[in-house]
N, C-alpha and C positions, 0 to 999 in steps of 0.2 A: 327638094331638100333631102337632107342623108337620112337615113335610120341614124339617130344617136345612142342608141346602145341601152337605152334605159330600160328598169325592170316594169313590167306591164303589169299597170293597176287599177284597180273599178270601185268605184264608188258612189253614193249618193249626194245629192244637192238638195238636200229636204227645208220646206215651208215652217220656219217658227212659230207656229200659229197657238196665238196665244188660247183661243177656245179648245184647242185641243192639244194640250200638253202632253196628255198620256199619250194621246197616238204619234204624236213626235217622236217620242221617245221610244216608242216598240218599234217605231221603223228604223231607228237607229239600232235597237239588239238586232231588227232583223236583218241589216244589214250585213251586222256580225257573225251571224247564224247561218248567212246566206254566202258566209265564203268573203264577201268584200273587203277592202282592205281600208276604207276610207268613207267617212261622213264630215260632209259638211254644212254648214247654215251661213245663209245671207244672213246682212247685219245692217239693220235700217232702225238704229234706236229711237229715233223719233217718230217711228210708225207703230202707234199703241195697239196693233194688231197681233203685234209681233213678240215673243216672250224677248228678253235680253237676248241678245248671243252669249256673252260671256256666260253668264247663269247656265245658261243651257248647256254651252260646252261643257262645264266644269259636270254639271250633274249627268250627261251624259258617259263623261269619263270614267266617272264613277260606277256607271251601271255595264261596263262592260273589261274588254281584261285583253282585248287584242287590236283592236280598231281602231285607227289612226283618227285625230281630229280634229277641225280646221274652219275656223271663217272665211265665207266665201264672197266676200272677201271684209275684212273689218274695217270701217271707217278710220280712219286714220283721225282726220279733224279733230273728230269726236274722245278718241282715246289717244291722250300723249304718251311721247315715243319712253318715257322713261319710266312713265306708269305702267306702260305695256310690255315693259320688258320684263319686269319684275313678273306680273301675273301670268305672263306668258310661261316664263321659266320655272315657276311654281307649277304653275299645270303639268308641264312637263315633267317636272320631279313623281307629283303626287300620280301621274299616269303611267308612270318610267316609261317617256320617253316617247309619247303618243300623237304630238301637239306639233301641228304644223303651221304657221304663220300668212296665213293670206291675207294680203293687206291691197287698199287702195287708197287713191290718191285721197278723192272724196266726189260723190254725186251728188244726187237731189239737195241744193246748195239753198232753197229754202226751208228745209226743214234741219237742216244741220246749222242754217244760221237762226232759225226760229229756239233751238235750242242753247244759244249761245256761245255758239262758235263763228269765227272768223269767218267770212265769205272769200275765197279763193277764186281768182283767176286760172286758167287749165295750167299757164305758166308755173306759175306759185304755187299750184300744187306739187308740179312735178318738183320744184325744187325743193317743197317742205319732205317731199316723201324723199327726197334723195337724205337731206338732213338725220330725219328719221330712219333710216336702215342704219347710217351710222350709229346712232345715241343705242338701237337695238342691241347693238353687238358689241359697241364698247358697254354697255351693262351686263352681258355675257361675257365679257373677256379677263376673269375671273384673274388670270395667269396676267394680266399688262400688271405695273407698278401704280400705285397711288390712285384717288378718285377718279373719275371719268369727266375731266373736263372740254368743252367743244364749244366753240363759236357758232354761233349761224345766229339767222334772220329768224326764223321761224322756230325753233327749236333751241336755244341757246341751254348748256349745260355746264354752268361755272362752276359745278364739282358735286356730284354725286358719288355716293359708293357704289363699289363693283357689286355684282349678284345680286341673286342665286345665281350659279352655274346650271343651266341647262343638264336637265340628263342626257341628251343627245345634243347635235349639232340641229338646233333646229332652220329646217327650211324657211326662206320668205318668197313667198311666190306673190308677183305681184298681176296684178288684174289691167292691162293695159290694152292699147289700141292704136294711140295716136304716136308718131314718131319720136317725139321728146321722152314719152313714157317706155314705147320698146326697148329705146339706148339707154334707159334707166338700165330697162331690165336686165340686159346684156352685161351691163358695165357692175354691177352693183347683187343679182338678183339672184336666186336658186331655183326658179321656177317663172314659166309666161301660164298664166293659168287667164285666158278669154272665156266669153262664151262662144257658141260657134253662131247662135242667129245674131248677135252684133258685129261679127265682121264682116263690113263692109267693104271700108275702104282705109288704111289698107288691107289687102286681101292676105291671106296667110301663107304664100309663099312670099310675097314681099316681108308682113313682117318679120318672120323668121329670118329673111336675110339680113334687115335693119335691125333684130336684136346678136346675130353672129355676129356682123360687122363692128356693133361695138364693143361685145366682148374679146376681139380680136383686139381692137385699140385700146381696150384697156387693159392688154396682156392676160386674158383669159382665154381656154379652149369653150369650145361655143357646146362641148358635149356635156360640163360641167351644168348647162341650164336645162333643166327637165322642160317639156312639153307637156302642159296640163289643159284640157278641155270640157267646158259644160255644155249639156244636150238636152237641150228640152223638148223639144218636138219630134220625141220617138216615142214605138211603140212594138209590144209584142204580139199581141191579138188579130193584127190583120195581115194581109197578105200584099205585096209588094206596092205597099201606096206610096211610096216616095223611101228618101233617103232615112234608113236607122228605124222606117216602119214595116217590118215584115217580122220574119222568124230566125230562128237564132244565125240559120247557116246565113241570111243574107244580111244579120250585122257584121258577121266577121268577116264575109266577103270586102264588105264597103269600109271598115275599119281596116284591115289591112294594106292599104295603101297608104293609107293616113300615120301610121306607125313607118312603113317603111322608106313614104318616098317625102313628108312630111316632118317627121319626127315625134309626132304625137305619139308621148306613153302614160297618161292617165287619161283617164275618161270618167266627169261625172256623172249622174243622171237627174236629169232637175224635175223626177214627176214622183208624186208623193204615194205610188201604186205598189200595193205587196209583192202584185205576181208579176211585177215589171225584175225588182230586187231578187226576186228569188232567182227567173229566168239569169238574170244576168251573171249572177254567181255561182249556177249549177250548169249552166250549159255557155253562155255568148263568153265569159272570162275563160275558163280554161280552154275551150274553143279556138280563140285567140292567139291565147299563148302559147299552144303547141304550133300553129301557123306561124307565128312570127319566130319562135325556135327554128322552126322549120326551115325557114327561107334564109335565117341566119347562119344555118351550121351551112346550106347550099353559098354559103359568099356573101349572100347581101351585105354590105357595109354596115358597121356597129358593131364595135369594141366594148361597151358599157360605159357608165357611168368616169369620167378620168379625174384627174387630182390636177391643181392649177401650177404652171411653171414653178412658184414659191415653193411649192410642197413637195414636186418632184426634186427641187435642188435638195432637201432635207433626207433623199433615200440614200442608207448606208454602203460605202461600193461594193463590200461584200456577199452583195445578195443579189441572184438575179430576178428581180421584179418580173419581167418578162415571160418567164417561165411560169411563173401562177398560173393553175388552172384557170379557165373563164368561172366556174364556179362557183370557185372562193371571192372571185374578184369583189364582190358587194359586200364581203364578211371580213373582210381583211381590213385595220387598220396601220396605217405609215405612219413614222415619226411627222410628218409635215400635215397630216391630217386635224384639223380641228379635235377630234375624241381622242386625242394621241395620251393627251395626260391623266385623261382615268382610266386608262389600260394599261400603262405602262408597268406603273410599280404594282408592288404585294402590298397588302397593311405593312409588314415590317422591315423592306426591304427595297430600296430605292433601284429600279433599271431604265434600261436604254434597249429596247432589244430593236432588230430592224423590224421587225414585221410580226404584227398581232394578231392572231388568222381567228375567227367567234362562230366555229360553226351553229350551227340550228340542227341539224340531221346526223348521220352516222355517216352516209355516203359522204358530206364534207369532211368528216372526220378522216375517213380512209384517204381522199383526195388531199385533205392536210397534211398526215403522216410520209403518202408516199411523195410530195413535194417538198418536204422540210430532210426527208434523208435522200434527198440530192443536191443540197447544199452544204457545204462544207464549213457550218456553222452549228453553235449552239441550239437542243431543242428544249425547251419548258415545256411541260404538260401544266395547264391552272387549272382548277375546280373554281374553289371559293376567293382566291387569292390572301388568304391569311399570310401566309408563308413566312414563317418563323424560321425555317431553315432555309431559308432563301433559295428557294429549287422553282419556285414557280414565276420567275421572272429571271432575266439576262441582260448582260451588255454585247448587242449586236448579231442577236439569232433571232429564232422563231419560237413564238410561244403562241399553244396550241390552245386558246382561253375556251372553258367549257362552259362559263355562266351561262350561257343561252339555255343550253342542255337542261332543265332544272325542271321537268316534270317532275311529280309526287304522287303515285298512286297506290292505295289498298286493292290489291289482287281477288283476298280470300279474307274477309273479318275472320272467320269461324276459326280459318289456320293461323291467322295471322300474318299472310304473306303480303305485303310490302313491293313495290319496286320504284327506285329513285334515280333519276336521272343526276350523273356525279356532277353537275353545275350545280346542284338544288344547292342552297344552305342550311344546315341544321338547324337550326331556328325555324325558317319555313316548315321542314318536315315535322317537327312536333307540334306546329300548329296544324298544320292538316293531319296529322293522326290522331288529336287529341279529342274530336268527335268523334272516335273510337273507341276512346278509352284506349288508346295505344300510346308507346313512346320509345325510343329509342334512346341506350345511353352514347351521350356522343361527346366526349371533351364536357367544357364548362362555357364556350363562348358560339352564341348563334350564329355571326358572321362567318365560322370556316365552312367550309365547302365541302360536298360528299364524297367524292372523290380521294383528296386528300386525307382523309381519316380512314376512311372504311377500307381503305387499301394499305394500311401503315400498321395500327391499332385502335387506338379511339380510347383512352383514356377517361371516363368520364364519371359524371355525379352520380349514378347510377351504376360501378363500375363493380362493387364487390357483392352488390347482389345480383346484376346482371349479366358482370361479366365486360369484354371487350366489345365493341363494335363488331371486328372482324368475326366473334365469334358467333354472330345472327347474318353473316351471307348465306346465303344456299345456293347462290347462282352469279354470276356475272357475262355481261355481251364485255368484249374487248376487241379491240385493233389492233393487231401484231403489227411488226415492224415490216412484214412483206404486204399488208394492204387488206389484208385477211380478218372478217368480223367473225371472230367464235362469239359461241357460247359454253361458257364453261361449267362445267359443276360434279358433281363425285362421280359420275355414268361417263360425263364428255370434256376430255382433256384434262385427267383429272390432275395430272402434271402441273399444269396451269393453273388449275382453280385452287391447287397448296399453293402455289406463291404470289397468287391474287395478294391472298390475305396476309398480309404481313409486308411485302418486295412487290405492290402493284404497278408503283411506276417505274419500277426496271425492266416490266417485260412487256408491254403497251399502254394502249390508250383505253383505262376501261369509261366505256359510257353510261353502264347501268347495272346496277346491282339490283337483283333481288333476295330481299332480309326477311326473318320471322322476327316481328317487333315483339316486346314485352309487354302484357297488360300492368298498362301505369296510369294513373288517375290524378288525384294529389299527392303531394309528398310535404313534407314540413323541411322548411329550407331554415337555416341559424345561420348568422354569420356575429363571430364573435374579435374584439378587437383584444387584444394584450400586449401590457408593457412587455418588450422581449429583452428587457438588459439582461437577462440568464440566459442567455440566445442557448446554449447546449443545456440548459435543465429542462428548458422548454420543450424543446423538441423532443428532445429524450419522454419527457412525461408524456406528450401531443402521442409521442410512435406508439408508448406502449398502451394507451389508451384504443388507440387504432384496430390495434392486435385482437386488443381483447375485449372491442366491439359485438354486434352482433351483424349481419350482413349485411340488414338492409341500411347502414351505415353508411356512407364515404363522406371522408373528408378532406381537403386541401387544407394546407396553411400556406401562406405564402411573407418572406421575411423581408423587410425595408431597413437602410439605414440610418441610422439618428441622423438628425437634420437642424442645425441653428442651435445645439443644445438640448434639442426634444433626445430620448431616446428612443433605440431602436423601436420594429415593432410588428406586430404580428398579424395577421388578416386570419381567423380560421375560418371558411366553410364549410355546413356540415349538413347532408343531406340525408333525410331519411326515407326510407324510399315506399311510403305508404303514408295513410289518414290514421294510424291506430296514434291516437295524441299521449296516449298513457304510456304505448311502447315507445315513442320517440322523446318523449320526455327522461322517460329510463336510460338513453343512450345518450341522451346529449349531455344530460346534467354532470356526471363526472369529467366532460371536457371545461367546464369553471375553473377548476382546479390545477390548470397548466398553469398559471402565471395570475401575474395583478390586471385584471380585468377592467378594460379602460370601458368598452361600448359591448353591447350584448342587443342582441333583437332575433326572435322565430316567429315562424308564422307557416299558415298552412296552405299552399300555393299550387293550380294548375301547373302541372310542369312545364309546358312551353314558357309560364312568366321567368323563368330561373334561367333559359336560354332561349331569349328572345333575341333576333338580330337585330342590331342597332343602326348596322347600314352606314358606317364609316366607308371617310371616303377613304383610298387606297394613296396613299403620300410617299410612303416608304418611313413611317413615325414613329415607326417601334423598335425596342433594342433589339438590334442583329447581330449581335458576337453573343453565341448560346454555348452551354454547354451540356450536356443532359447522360445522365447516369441511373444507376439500377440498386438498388438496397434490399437487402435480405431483410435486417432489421435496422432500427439506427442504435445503433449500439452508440456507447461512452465515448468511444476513438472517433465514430463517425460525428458527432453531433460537436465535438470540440472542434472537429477541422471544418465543420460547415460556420461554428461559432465566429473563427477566426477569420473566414471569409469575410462573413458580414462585418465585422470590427474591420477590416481591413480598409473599407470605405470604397474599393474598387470595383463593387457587385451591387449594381441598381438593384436587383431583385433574386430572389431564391423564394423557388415553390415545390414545394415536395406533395406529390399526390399519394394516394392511399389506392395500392390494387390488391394482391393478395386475393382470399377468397375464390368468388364465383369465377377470377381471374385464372386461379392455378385449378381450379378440378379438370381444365383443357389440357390433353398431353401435350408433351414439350415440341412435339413431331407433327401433330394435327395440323399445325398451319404452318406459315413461314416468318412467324413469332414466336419464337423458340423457349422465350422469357417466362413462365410459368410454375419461377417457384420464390419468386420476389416480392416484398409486399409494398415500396414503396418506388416513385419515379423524381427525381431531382433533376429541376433545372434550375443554372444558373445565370445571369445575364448581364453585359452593363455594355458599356458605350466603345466605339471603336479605339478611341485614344487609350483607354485601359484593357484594352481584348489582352496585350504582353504579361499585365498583372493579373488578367483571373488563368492564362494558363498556367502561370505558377502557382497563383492556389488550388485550382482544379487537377494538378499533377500532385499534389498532397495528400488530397480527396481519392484520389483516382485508387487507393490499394483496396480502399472499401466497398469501392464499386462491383457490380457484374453484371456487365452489359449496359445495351443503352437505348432512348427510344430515338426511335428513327426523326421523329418529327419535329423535335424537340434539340435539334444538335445542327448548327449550322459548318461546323468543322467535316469535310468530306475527305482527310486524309483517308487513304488505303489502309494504313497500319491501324483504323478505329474497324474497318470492314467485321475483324471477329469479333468485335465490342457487339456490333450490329447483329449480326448470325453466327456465332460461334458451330463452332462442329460440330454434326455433321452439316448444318443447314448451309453451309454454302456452300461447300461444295456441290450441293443437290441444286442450289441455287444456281449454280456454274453452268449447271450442264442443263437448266431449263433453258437459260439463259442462251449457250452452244443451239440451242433447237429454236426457240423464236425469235430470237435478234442475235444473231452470232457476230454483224457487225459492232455492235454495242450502240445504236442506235441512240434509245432511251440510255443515259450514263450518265443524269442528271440526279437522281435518288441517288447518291452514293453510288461510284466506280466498279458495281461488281463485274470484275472480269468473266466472259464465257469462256466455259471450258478447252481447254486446248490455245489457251492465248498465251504463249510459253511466255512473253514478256511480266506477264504479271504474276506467272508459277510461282515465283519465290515471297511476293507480296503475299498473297492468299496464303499458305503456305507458313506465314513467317509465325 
């Protein structure tokens, strides 16, 4: 049989034993610890020897943060298919993503009927277990219409509800043997997970060809079905006693045939021994893997893991698939892929792009960048995927999704240095800094992503005594548009490392920043509600209160339109950026006095609770016709044309932040955030149908204005580019630009032209 391409994996087959829970469960961390990639546990409920599986799994998941995990295989009889879908798909949520599905028909047929269940013939099983994959996956199929209803003998489902949605596509490998069960597997399966001392008969080049043959009939490629195997009767301690009992070099001798001329790509290990685990993941797993690289880059046949006819018909023609590095191939999602719809869109902004690439590493990164600028399509950089201005998603490119990327580490407590991989989300990072006593101001919402702020501005509740985001980088790794990982910072590139900060995603892909975080502790957070029928007296009072704040102060207000009769209405939050109760008391209390105060509440709060991420799914649900602008002060002019907005009925929402302060003591030249002498940020929003009526009120607004934030504005004309960097900064911008992407590569942050691109001279220029 062929190599099927699949990525090579090692794992345990660990004893549930119920006397010794605790060592269960260390040899599952050690598993983790040991490099492996997978644990799993038999599941014999009715042998009171044995802890639960399910139990197990769950608290095993719990105690670890990268290891995949799996019953090996779970009695089906025992747990029905719609019960088990549900918990299955929870686990997976609660483990993002960890939880792999091994299932069998059912054995020991007196202790499963001692427990009251059904006794089964081998027939009847195979066909309850056929039943049962369906009921699985139509309870996962979140995206079909209406309940999940299904006929069958064994399984009948007259109408359940959909979900949970899986966090991933989870596999079901099933545990089979006999002919009826392998054409299961083939037909239906994502995995043949045997053990190797019960094949018998048939032997494993037959079954593999009776489980291809009916993936073949049932119009599936047969490389779509992994190869999984458990191994009991091996050993590392002695010296060449038989198969799988010797020393590391003579496992992967005997194992590589088995991967290449078999197709076998996992391997469990079924013995409950430390220094078995450890061997295998320090020395026989990577061992392996370089071998089987090895012999692959020489020819051997295997392409990896392939997507089924259905899903190939779903690739966009614009893209050539083919071309992907071998690489990316495991990290890349297709519109016909299963995971296709929680990649696609941003929170605020519905896409279609062909091709979702998720690296893990930086070298994918580079492999990403240099295969997305050889297609002649759209590129997205994603972080977090908030995406308000809808840059971080497309219809029919490549978007380069960084979530994977999302390390969070403290360098130096005593300095304060910080570094963040730009997948993280801000929410995550101030919960791991905050056993520091650290905290970064970041925006107001945990969900965005590092990447996306920390290379724009960063806005945030901590803003005017802190300061911007951008303005605690020291450093950043980035990917230029020729495939090239700098590191930037004042010493190296120092070109670059100005227009990180402010124009990051014009000039690459950065993947990690390093910040000096702020020492922040608690803070006392207010959020106060107000009639706004005075919509301009409001805000007028709201600005000048702001002003004349003290730093450790910020506040948002954000305005709503009357609805049924209610009137309008006002959201303020107001953060104070420390524990002195007497000093924020001092600073809040004159914010009562903007208007008739409908709801009022403060309270003194770790900062991560104030921006915890919530972990919305990504829909495309949020308004995306934005408009976003710059205020000196809100003067009388300004505060009656933002008044008339809101009266107009066409502006779901207006929020104006408070920067000003720790904002402006930055010169205007320091970074490539020009904006440093403004004290508020206005945006305004509403629904596509009326995007024609807020540019006419926003062209009202717009004399008041100076400048705009980047993030915050989903209009990408050219003619807003000097709103964005007025003078000199774009043109400095131009000509970084001329040096690291002069084809304009990234031109999804707003169009900045590079220098020397005479078509657009008169645009920049205007």
């Amino acid at each position: 049989m062929p190599d099927y391409g699949h990525e090579i994996l090692f794992g345990t087959f660990l004893t549930p034993d119920a006397h010794n829970p605790d060592q269960v469960v260390a040899l599952a961390e050690l598993t983790e610890a040991a490099g492996l990639d997978l644990t799993s546990f038999q599941d014999h409920p009715y042998n009171a020897e044995f802890l639960d599986t399910w139990t197990l799994l769950s608290w095993v998941a719990a105690r670890t943060e990268r290891l995949r995990i799996s019953g090996n295989v779970l009695s089906l009889p025992l747990r029905p298919p719609a019960v088990l879908a549900r918990a299955a798909a929870s686990l997976d949520r609660l483990s993002h993503g960890r939880f792999e599905l091994g299932l069998g028909a059912g054995a020991f047929w007196d202790g499963i009927e001692g427990m009251g269940a059904r006794r089964l013939t081998p027939g009847q099983g195979v066909e309850a277990l056929r039943e049962a994959v369906d009921v699985l996956r139509g309870v996962w199929d979140v995206s079909a219409p209406g309940p999940l209803r299904q006929d069958g003998t064994y399984y009948p489902t007259p109408g359940t509800q959909r979900g949970p949605e899986p966090a991933h596509e989870i596999d079901i490998w099933l545990g089979a043997y006999q002919p009826k069960m392998l054409a299961l597997t083939g037909q239906k399966a994502n995995g043949w997970l045997p053990t190797l001392e019960y094949l018998r008969s048939p032997d494993r080049v037959t079954a593999n060809r009776l489980i291809d043959e009916a993936a073949v009939a049932a119009g599936r490629d047969p490389r779509e079905i992994r190869r999984l195997l458990n191994l009991f009767t091996v050993d590392v301690s002695s010296r060449n006693r038989g198969f799988l009992q010797g020393p590391a070099e003579q496992w992967v001798e005997q194992l590589l045939p088995m991967v290449l001329e078999e197709g076998f790509t996992t391997f469990l290990i079924g013995r409950d021994d430390p220094r078995l685990i450890q061997t295998l993941g320090q020395e026989i797993a990577p061992a392996l893997r370089e071998a089987v690289a090895r012999e692959r880059a020489a020819g051997t046949p295997g392409t990896g893991p392939v997507r089924s006819v259905a899903a190939l018909a779903e690739r966009h023609p614009g893209l050539d698939y083919d071309a992907l590095p071998q690489s990316l191939a495991a990290r890349s999602v297709e519109p016909g892929d299963p995971e296709y719809d929680g990649v696609r869109h941003s929170y605020s902004w519905p896409g279609a792009p062909a091709l979702v690439i998720r690296p893990q590493a930086v070298a994918e990164v580079i492999d990403a960048v240099s295969y997305a600028r050889t297609q002649n399509v759209p590129l997205s950089v994603r972080s977090g995927g908030h995406g308000i201005s809808g840059r971080s998603t497309n219809d029919g490119g490549v978007v380069i999704d960084m979530s994977l990327m999302n390390k969070v580490e403290v360098l130096d407590r005593a300095t304060r240095r910080i570094r963040l991989e730009t997948g993280a989300r801000w929410g995550h990072v101030a919960q791991a800094l905050a056993p520091y006593g650290l905290a970064m101001s970041s925006g107001d919402y945990g969900d965005v992503g590092v990447g996306g702020l920390a290379t724009t501005g960063g806005i945030g509740y901590l803003a005017r005594k802190h300061g911007l985001t951008i303005d605690h980088v020291v450093a950043a790794e980035i990917v230029t548009a020729d495939g090239r990982l700098l590191r930037v910072d004042d010493e190296h590139h120092p070109d670059l490392f100005w227009a990180v900060r402010g124009a990051g995603g014009n000039v690459g892909v950065v993947t990690a920043i390093e910040m000096e975080a702020d020492e922040v502790d608690n803070v006392v957070y207010a959020q106060l509600v107000a009639d706004a029928t005075d919509t301009a007296g409001l805000l007028r009072r709201w600005g000048q209160l702001v002003e004349e704040a003290p730093r450790d102060l910020t506040s948002f207000l954000s305005l709503f339109p009357g609805r049924r009769g209610d009137p309008p209405t006002a959201q303020v939050t107001l953060v104070f950026a420390g524990d002195d109760i007497e000093a924020a008391r001092s600073a809040l209390s004159p914010f009562l006095e903007i208007g008739p105060i409908l709801d009022q509440q403060a309270q003194l709060v770790p900062y991560p609770a104030i921006v915890a991420p919530p972990g919305n799914r990504h829909r495309g649900q949020g308004l995306n016709d934005t408009r976003s602008g710059l205020l000196h002060h809100i003067t009388p002019e300004a505060a009656d044309r933002m008044a008339t907005m809101m009266d107009s009925g066409d502006v779901m929402i207006m929020q104006v932040r408070s920067v000003g302060a720790a904002v402006n003591d930055v010169a205007g030249d320091a970074t490539a955030y020009p904006h440093r002498t403004q004290n508020f940020s206005v945006i305004a929003a509403t629904v596509p149908d009326r995007r024609a009526h807020l540019d006419k009120l926003w062209t009202e607004l717009y004399p008041h204005l100076d400048g705009l934030y980047l993030s915050f504005e989903s209009d990408t004309d050219p003619d807003r580019l000097l709103d964005a960097w007025p003078e000199p900064t774009l043109t400095r911008l131009r000509a970084i630009k001329a040096t690291y992407d002069p084809d304009n590569i990234f031109n999804r942050n707003f169009p900045i032209p590079p220098a020397g691109d005479t078509e657009d001279e008169a645009v920049a220029n205007s």
